[in-house]
KOLNU-432538 format. One record per residue: residue number from 0; x, y, z of N, C-alpha, C, O in turn. Coordinates in steps of 0.001 Angstrom, whole numbers, plus 500000, padded with zeros to 6 digits. Example, Ala and Ser with C-alpha at 12.3 -4.5 7.8 and 13.67 -1.06 7.14 Angstrom:
# KOLNU-432538
- num n_u n_v n_w ca_u ca_v ca_w c_u c_v c_w o_u o_v o_w
- 0 513190 494310 507800 512300 495500 507800 513200 496700 507800 514236 496681 508465;
- 1 512850 497750 507080 513670 498940 507140 512900 500030 507870 513409 501138 508039;
END
This chain:
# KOLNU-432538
- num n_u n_v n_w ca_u ca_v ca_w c_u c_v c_w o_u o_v o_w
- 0 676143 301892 101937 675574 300545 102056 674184 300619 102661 673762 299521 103024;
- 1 673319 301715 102870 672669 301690 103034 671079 301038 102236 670780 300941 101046;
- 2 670189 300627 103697 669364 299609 103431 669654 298267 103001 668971 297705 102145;
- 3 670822 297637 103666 671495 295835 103157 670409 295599 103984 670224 296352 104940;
- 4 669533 294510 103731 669130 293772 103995 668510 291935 103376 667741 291761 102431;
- 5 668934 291176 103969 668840 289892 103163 667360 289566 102694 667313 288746 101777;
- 6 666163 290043 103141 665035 289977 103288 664712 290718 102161 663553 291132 102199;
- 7 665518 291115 100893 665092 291851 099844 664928 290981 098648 664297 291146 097605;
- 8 665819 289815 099175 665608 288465 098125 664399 287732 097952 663979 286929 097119;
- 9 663783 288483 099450 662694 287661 100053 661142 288092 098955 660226 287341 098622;
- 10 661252 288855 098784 660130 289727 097812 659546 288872 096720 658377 289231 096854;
- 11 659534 288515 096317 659625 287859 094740 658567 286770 095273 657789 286245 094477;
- 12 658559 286415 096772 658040 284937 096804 656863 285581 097765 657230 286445 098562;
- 13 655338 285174 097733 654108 285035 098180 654717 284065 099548 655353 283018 099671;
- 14 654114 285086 100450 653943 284556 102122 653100 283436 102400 653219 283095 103577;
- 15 652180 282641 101662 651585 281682 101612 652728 280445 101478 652429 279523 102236;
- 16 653802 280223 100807 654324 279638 100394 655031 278493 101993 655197 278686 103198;
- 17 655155 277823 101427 656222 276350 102625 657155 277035 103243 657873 277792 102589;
- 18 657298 276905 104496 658727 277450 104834 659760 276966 104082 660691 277551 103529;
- 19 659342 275354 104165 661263 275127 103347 660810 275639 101954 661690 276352 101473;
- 20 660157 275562 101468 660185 275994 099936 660930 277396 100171 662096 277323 099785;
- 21 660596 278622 100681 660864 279623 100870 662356 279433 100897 663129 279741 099990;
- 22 662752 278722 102402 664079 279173 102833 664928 278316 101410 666122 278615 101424;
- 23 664594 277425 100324 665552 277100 099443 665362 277755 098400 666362 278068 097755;
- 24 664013 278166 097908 664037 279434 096980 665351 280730 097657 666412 281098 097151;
- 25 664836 281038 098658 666119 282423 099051 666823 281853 099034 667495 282658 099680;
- 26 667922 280537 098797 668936 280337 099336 669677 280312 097643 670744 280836 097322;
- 27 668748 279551 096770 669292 279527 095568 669147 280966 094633 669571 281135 093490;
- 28 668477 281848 095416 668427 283268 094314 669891 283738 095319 670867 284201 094729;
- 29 669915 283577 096751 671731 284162 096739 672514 283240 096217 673314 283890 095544;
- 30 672786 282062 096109 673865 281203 095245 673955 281694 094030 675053 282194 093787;
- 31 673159 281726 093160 672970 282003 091624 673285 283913 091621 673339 284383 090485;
- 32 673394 284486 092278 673642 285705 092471 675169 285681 092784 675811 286670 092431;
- 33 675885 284559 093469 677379 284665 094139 677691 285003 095336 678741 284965 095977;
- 34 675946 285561 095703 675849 286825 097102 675990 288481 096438 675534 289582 096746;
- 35 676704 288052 095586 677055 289483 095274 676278 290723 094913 676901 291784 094965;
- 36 675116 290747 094585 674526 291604 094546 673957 292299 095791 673248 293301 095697;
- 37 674237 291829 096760 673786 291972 097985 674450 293684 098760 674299 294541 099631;
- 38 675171 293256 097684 675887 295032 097702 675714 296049 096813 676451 297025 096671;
- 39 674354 295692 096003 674380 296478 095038 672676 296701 095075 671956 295709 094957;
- 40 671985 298278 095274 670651 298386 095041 671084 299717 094428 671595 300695 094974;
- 41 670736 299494 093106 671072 300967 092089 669270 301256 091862 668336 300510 092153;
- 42 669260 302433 091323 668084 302647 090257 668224 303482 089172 669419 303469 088876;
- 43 667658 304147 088487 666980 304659 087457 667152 306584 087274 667679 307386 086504;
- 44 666244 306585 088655 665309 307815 089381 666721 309109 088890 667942 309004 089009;
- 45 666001 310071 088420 666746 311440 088918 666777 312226 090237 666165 313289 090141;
- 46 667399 311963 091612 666856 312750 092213 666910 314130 092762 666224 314731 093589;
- 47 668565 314628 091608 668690 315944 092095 669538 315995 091337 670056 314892 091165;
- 48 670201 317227 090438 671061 317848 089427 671851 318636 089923 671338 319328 090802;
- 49 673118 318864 089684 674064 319938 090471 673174 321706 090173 673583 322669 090821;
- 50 672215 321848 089345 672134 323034 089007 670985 323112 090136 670646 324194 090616;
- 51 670548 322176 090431 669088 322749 091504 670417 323490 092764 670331 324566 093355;
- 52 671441 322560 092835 672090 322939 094331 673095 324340 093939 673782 324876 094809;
- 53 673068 324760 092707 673540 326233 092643 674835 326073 091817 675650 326987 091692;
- 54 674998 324603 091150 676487 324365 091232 676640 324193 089571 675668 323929 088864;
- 55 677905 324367 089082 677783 324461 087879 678399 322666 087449 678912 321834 088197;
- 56 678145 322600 086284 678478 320209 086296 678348 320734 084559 677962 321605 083781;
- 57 679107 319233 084750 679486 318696 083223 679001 317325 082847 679973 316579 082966;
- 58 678066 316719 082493 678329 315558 082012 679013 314436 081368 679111 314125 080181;
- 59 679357 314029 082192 680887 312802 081750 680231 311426 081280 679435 310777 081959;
- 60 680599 311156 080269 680916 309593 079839 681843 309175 079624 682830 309686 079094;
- 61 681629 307925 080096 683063 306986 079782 682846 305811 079656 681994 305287 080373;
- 62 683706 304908 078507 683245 303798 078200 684413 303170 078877 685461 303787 079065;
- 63 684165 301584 079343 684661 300851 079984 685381 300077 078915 685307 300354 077718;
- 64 686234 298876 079535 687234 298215 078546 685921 296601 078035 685989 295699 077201;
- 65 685267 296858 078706 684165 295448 078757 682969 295725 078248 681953 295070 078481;
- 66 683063 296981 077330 681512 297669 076685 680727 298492 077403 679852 298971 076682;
- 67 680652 298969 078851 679375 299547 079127 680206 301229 078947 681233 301723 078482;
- 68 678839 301652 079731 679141 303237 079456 679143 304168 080712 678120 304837 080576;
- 69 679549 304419 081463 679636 305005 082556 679212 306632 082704 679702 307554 082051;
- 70 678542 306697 083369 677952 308296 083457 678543 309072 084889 678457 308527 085989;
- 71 679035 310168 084723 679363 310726 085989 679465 312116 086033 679367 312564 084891;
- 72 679631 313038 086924 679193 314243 086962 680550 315220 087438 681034 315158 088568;
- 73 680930 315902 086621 682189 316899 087249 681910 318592 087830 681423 319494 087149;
- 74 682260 318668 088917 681782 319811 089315 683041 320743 089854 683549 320536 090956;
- 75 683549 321928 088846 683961 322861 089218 684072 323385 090425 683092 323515 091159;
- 76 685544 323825 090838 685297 324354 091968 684881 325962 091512 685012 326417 090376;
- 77 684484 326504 092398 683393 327765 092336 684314 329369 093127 683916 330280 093853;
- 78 685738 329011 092463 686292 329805 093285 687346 330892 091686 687743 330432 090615;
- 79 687460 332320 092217 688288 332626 091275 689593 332244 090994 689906 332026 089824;
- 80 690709 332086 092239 691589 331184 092203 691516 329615 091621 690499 328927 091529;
- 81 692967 329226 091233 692898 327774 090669 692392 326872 091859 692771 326934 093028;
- 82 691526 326083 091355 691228 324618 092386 693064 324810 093592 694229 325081 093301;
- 83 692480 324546 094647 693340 323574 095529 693295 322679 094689 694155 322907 093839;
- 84 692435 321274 094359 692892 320238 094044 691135 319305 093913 690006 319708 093632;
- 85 691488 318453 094144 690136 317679 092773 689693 316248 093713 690388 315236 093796;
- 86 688594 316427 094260 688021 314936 095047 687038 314156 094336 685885 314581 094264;
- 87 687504 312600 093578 687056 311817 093765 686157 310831 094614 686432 309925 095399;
- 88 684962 311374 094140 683898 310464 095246 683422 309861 094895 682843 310132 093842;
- 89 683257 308369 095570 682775 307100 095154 681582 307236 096097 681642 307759 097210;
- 90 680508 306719 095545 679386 306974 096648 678973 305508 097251 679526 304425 097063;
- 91 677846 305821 098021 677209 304404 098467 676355 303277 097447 676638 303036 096274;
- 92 675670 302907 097937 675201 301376 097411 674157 301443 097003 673949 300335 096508;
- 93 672954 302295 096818 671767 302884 096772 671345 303425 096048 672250 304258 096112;
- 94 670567 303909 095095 670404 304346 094136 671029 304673 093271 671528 303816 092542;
- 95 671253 306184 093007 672600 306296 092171 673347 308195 092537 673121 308718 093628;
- 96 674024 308798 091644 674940 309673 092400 673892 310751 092420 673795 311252 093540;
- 97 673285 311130 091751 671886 311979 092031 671480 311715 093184 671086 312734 093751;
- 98 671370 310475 094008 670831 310620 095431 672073 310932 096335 671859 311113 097534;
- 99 673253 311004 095894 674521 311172 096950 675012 312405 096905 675870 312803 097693;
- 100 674356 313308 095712 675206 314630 095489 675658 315729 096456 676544 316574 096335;
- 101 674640 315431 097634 674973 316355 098575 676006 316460 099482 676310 317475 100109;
- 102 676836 314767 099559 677344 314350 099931 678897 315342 099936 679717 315487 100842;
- 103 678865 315987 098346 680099 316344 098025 679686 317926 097726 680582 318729 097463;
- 104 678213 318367 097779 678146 319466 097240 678926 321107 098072 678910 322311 097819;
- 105 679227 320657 098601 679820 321611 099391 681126 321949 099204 681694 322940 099662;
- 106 681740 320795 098279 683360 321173 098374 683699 322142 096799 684918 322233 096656;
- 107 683101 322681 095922 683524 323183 095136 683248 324486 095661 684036 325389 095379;
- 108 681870 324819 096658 682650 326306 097448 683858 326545 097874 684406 327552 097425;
- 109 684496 325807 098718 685542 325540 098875 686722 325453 098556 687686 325435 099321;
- 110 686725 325367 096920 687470 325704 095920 688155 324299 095631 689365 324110 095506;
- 111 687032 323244 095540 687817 321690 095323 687247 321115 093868 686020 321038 093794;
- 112 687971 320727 092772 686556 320288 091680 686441 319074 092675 687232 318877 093598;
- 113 685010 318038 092276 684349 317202 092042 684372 316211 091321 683520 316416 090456;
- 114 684877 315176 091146 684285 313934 089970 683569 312851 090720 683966 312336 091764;
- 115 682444 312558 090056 681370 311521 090757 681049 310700 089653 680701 311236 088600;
- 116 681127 309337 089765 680546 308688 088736 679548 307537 089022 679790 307194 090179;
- 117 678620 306831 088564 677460 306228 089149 678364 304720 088489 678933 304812 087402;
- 118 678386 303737 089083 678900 302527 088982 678231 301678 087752 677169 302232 087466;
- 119 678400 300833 087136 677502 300455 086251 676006 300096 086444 675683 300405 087590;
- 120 675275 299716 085953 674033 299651 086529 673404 300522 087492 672304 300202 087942;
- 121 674087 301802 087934 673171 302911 088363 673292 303897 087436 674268 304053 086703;
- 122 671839 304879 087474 671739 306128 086830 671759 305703 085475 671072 304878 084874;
- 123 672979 306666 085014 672493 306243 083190 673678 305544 082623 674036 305552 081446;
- 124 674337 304825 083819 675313 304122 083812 674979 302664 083058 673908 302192 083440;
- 125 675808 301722 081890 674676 300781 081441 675160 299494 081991 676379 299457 082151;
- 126 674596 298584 082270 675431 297297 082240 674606 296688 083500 673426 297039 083501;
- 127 675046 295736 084713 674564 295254 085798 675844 295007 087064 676819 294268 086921;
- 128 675593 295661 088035 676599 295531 088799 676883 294439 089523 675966 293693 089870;
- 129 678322 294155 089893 678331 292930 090732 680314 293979 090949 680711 294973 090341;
- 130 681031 293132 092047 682069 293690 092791 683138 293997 091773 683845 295004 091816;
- 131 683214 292903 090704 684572 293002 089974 684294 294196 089213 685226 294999 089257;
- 132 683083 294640 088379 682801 295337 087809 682873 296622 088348 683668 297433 087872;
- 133 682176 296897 089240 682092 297862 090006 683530 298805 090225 683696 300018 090096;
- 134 684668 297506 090684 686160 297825 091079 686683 298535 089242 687357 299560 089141;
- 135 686212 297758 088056 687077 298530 087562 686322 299696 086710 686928 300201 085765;
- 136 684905 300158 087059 684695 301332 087186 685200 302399 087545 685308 303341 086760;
- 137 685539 302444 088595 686263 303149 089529 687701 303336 089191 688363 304304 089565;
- 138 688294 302034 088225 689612 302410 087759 688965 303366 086579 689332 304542 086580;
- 139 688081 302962 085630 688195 303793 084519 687878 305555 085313 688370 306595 084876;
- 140 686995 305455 086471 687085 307442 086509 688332 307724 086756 688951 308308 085867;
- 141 689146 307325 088241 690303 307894 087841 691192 307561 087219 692232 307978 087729;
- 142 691402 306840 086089 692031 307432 084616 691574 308129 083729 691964 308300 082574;
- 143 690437 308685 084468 689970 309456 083295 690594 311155 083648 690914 312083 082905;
- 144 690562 310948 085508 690596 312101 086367 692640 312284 085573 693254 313169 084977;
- 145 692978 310795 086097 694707 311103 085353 694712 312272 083872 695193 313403 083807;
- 146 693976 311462 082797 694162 312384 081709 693675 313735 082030 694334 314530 081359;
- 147 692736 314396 082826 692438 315525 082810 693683 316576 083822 694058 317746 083746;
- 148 694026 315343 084779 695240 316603 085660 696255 315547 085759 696306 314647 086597;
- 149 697093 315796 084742 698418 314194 084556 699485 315112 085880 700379 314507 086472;
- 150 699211 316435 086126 700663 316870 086925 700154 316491 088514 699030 316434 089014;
- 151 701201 316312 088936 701219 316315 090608 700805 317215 091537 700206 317120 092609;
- 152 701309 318222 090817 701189 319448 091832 699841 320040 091819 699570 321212 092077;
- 153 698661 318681 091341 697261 319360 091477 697180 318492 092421 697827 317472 092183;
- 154 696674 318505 093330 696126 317445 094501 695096 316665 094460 693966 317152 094465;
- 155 695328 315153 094406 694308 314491 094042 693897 313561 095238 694667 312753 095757;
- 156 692470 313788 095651 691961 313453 096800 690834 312237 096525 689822 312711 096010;
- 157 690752 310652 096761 689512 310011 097049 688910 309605 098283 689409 309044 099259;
- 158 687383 310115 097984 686623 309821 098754 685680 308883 098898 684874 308854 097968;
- 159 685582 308425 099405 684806 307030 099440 683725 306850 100800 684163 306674 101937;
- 160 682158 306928 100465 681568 306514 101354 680660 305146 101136 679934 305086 100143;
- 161 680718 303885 102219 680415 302893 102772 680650 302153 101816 681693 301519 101972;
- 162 680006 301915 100674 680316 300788 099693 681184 301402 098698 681866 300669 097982;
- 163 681247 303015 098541 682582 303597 097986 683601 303635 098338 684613 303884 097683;
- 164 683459 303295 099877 684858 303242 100449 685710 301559 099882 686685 301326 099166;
- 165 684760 300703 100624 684966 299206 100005 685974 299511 098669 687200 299414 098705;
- 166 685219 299878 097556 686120 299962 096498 687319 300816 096230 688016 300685 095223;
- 167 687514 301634 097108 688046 302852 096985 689596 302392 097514 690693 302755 097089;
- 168 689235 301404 098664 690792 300807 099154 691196 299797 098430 692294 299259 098570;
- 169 690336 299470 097607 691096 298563 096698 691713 299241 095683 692914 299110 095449;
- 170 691022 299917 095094 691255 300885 094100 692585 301629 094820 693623 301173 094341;
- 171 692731 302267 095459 693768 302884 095808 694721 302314 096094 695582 302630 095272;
- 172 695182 301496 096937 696320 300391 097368 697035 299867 095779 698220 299804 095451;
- 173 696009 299599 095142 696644 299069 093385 697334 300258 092974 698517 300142 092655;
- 174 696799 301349 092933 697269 302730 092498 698195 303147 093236 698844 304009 092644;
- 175 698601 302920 094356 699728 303229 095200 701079 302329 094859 702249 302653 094660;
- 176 700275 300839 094884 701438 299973 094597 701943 299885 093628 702988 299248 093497;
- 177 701244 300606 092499 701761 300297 090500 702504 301615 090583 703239 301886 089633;
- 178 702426 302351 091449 703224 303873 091447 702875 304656 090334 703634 305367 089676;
- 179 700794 304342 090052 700406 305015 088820 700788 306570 089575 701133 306909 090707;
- 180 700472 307397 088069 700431 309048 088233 699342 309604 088019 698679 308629 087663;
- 181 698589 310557 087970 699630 311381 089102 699234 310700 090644 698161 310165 090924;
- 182 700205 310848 091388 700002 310439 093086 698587 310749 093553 698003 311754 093148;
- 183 698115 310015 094279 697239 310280 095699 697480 311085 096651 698298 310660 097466;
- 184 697008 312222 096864 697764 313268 097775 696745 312497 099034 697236 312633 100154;
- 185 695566 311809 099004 694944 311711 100397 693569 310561 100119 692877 310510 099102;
- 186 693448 309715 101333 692302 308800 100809 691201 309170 102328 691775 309426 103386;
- 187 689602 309159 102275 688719 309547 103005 687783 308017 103252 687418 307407 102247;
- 188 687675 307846 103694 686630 306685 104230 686082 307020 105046 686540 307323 106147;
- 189 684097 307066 104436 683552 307404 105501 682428 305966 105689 682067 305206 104791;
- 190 682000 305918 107358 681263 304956 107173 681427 303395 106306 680486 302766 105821;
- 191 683064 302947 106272 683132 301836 105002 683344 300464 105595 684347 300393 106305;
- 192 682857 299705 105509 683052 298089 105929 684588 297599 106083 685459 298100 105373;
- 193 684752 297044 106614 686453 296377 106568 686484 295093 106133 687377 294308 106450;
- 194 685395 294776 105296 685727 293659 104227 684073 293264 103674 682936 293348 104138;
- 195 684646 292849 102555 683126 292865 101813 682366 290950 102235 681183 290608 102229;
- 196 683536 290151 102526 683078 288951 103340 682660 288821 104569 682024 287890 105063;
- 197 683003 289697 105004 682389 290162 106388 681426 290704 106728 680805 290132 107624;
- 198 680943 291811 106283 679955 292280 105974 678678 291738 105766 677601 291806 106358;
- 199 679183 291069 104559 678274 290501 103935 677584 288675 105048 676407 288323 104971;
- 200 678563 287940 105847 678927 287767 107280 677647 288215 107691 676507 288030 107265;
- 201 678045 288735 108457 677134 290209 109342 675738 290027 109083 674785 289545 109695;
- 202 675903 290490 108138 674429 290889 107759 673348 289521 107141 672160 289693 106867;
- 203 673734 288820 107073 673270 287831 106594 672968 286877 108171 672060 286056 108305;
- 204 674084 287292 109344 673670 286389 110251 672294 287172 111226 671654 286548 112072;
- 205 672063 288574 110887 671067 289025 111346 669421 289146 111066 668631 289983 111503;
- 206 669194 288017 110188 667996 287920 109304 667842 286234 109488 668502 285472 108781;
- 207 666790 285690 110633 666366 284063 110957 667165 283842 109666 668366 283572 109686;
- 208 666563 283947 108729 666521 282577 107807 667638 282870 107011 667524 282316 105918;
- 209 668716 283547 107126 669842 282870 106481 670975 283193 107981 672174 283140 107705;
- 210 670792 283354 108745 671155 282742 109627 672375 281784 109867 673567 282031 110053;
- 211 671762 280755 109808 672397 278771 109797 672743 279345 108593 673246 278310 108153;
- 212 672939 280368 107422 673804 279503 106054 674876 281080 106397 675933 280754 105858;
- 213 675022 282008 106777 675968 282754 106860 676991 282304 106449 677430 282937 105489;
- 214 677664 281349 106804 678944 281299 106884 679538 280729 105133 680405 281169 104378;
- 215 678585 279592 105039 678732 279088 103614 678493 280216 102673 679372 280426 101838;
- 216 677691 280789 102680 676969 281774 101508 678215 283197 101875 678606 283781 100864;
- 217 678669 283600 102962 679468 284447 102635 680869 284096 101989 681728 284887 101600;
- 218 680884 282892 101974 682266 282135 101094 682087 282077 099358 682798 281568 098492;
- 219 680785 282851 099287 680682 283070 097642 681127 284378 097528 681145 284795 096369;
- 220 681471 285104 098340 681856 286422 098241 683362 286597 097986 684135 286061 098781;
- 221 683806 287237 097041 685370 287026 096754 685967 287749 097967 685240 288640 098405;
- 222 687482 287508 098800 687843 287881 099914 689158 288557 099407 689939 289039 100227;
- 223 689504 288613 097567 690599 289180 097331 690619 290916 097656 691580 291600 097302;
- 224 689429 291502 098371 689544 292690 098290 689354 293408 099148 689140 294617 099056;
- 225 689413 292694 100201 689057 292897 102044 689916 294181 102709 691087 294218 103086;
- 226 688850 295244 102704 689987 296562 103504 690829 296079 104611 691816 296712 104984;
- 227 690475 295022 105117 691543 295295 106536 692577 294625 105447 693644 295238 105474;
- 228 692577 293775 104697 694054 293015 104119 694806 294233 103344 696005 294471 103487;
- 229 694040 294874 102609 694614 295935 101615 695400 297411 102455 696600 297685 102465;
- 230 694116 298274 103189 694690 299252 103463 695884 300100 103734 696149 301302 103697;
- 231 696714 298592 104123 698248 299060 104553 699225 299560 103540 700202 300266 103790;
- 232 698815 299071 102249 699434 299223 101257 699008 300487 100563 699465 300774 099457;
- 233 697964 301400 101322 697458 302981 100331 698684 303897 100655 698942 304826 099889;
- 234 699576 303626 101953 700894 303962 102370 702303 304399 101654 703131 303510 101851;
- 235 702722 305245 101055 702373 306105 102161 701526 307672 102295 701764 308690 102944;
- 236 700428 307276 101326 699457 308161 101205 698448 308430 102126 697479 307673 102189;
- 237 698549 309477 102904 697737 309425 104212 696291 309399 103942 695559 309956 103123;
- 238 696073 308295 105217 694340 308088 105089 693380 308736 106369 693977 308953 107423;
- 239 692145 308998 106314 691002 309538 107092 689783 308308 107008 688975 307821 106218;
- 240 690331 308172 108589 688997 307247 108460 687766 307828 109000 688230 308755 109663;
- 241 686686 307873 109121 685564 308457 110013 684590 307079 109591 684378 306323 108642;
- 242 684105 307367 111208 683098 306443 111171 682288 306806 112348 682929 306910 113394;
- 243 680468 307116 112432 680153 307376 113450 679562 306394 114528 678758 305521 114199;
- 244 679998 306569 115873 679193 305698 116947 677982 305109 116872 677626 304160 117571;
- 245 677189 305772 115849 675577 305839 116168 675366 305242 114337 674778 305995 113560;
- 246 675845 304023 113890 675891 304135 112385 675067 302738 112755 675575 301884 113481;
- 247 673687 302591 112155 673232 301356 111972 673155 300648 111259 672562 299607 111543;
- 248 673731 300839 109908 674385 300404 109274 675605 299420 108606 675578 298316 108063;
- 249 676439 300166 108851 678185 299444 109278 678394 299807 110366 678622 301003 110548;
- 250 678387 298916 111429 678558 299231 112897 680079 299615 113083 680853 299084 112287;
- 251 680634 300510 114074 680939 301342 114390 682834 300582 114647 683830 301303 114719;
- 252 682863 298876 114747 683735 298599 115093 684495 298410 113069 685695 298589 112862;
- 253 684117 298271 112624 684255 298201 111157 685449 299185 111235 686566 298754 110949;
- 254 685227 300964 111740 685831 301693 111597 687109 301289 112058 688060 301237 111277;
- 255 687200 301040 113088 688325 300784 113928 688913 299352 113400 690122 299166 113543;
- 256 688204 298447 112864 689177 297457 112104 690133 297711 110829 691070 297129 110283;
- 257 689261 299097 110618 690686 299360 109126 691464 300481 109642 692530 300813 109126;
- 258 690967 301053 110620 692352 302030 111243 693483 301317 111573 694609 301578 111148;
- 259 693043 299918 112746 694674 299152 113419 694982 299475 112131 695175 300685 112017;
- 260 695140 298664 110791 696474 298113 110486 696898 299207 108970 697814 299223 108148;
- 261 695860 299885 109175 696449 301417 108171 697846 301463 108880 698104 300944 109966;
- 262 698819 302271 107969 700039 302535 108063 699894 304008 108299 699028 304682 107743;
- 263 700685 304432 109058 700903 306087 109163 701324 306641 108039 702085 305928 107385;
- 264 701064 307737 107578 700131 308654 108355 698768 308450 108137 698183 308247 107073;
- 265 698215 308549 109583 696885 308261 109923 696305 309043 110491 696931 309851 111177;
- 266 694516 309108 110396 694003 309800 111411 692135 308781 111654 691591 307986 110887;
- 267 691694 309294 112981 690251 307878 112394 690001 309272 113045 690812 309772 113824;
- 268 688639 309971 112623 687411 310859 113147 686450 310117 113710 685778 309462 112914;
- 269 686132 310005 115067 684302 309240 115575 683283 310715 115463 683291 311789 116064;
- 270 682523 310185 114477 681573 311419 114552 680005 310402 115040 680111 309198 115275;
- 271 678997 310949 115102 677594 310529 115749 676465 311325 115199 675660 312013 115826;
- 272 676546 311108 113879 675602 311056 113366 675167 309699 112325 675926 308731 112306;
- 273 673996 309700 111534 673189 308424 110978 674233 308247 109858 674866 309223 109455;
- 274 674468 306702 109222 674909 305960 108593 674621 307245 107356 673556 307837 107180;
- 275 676129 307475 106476 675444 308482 105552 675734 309679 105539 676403 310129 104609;
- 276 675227 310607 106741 674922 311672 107440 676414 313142 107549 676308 314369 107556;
- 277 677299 312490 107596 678390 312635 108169 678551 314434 107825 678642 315313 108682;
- 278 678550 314647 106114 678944 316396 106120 677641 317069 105890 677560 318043 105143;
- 279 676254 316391 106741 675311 317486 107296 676451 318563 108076 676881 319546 107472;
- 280 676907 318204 109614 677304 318991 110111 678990 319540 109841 680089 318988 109790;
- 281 678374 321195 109684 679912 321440 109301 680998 321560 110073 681919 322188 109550;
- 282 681233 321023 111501 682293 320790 111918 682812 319469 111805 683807 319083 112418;
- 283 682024 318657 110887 683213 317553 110536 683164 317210 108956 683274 316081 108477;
- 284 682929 318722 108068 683021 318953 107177 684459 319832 106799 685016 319817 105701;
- 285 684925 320646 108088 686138 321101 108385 687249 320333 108888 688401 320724 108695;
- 286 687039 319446 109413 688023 318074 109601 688242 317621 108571 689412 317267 108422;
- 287 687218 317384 107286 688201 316601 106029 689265 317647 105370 690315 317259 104859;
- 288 688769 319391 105456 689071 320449 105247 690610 320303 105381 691488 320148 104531;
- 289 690646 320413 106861 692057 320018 107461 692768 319522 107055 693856 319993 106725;
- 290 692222 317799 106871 692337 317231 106547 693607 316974 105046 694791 316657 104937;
- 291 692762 317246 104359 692778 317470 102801 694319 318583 103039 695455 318115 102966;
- 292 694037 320062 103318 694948 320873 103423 696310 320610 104271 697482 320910 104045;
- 293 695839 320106 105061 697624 319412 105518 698562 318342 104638 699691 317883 104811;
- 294 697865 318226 103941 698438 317540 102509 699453 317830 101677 700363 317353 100999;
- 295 698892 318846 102026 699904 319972 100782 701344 320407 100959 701883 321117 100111;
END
C-alpha cells in the first residue's frame, strides 16, 4: 500500500483555483471513483526481470472470466531436489510485480517455486483495477496454481504483502471455506491492513481536506471483505502475521487487529523495518522459513 495518499486526487486541479471549488472537485473525483481506486497506483514501467536477479521465470498468461488478460511470472525453485512446495505472492499496491520481485526473489534458492501475478491494470496485465476485480484475479492465479499442482502433498503457501495481503484473506478464507483443492498448507501477511474501510478511514482522515468527509466517503468502500471479519475462517490453515513497529504506512496496530481474532494456529512476527522492507533482512527471512517448514 505503499504511497496512499488522498492528495493524489489532488493533481489534476491548478492551485490557483477556489478552495471550495477544489474541496468539491476532490470530493466528486472520490465519489465517482467509489473511493476505490484509492487502493490502486499500478503502472506500465519494467523495473526488473527475474533473469537480471539470476533466476530462471516463465511467462504466464491468464485470461479472466470478465475478458482481461492477466500477466504473471513463475519462478522455479533452483534446487536439484523436488520443490518443498510453491508460494503464491500477491504483492503491494504500486506499480506492478517487476517492482516487488525482490520481495520473493530469494525463495527459489531455497528450493520454493514462485507464482506472482500483476493484478489487472498493472504491468501487462489489461483492464482497470478497482477491489472486486482485483479479488477475482487472485482467484484466477490460484486456479491456475490448482491445475499446475492438483496433489496435496505439494505444499501450497500464500503470501500476501499490504494490499496483497487485503486480498489474500479474502481470497483464502473462500478457499478454506469451499474446501477447494488442493489445501492451503500456510497463509503470510506482511505489513496488511485489517480492513479495506478502515484504512481507507485512516487515511483519508489524515489529509485537511477530506478530513470532515472521512467517514461518509469511506462508506463507498465495500466492507464485505474486511480482514478482521474474514480471517478466522483461513482456519484451520495456519497463519503468519508480521508487521513492523516502524511501518509508516499501515501502522503497526493494523497488525495486531488481525492477529486477536485469527484462529489457532497462529503466530504474529514484530519486525522494524520500513513499510515493504521486511525480507531485506535475513533473519526474518528465516522466520517465514520456519515458518513455512513446520507445515509439513
Amino acid at each position: 500500500m505503499a504511497g496512499w495518499h488522498p492528495r493524489v486526487f489532488l493533481t489534476r486541479f491548478r492551485l490557483n483555483k477556489r478552495p471550495a471549488t477544489l474541496t468539491l472537485l476532490a470530493l466528486i473525483a472520490l465519489l465517482q471513483t467509489g473511493c476505490s481506486s484509492v487502493f490502486f497506483y499500478p503502472d506500465k514501467v519494467t523495473y526488473i526481470t527475474p533473469d537480471r536477479l539470476n533466476l530462471e521465470y516463465e511467462d504466464i498468461y491468464l485470461d479472466t472470466a470478465d475478458g482481461e488478460t492477466l500477466h504473471g511470472w513463475w519462478l522455479p525453485a533452483l534446487t536439484e531436489e523436488p520443490a518443498k512446495g510453491t508460494v503464491y505472492y500477491l504483492h503491494g499496491n504500486a506499480q506492478n510485480v517487476s517492482a516487488h520481485i525482490l520481495n520473493v526473489a530469494w525463495l527459489p534458492e531455497q528450493g520454493y517455486n514462485v507464482f506472482a501475478i500483476d493484478y489487472r491494470g498493472y504491468g501487462q496485465s489489461t483492464g482497470a483495477p478497482d477491489i472486486e476485480g482485483a479479488l477475482h484475479d487472485t482467484e484466477t492465479g490460484l486456479r491456475w496454481l490448482a491445475e499446475r499442482h492438483p496433489e496435496n502433498d505439494h505444499p501450497l503457501f500464500l503470501l500476501g504483502q499490504s494490499l496483497g495481503g487485503g486480498l489474500g484473506i479474502a481470497l483464502a478464507s473462500e478457499w478454506v471455506q469451499r474446501s477447494e483443492q488442493p489445501q492451503l498448507s500456510g497463509v503470510i501477511l506482511d505489513g496488511t491492513f485489517s480492513g479495506f474501510r478502515l484504512i481507507a478511514r485512516e487515511k483519508l482522515g489524515e489529509f485537511w481536506l477530506t478530513w470532515p468527509f472521512q467517514i461518509p466517503l469511506s462508506w463507498s468502500i465495500t466492507d464485505d471483505y474486511e480482514g478482521v471479519d474474514r480471517i478466522a475462517n483461513i482456519a484451520p490453515v495456519p497463519v503468519k502475521i508480521i508487521h513492523s513497529a516502524r511501518d509508516g504506512i499501515i501502522p503497526f496496530h493494523h497488525g495486531m487487529r488481525l492477529y486477536e481474532p485469527a484462529e489457532q494456529p497462529k503466530d504474529f512476527l514484530r519486525t522494524d523495518t520500513p513499510h515493504g522492507a521486511t525480507f531485506v533482512l535475513p533473519a526474518y527471512r528465516e522466520a517465514v522459513l520456519e515458518f513455512m517448514e513446520g507445515t509439513f
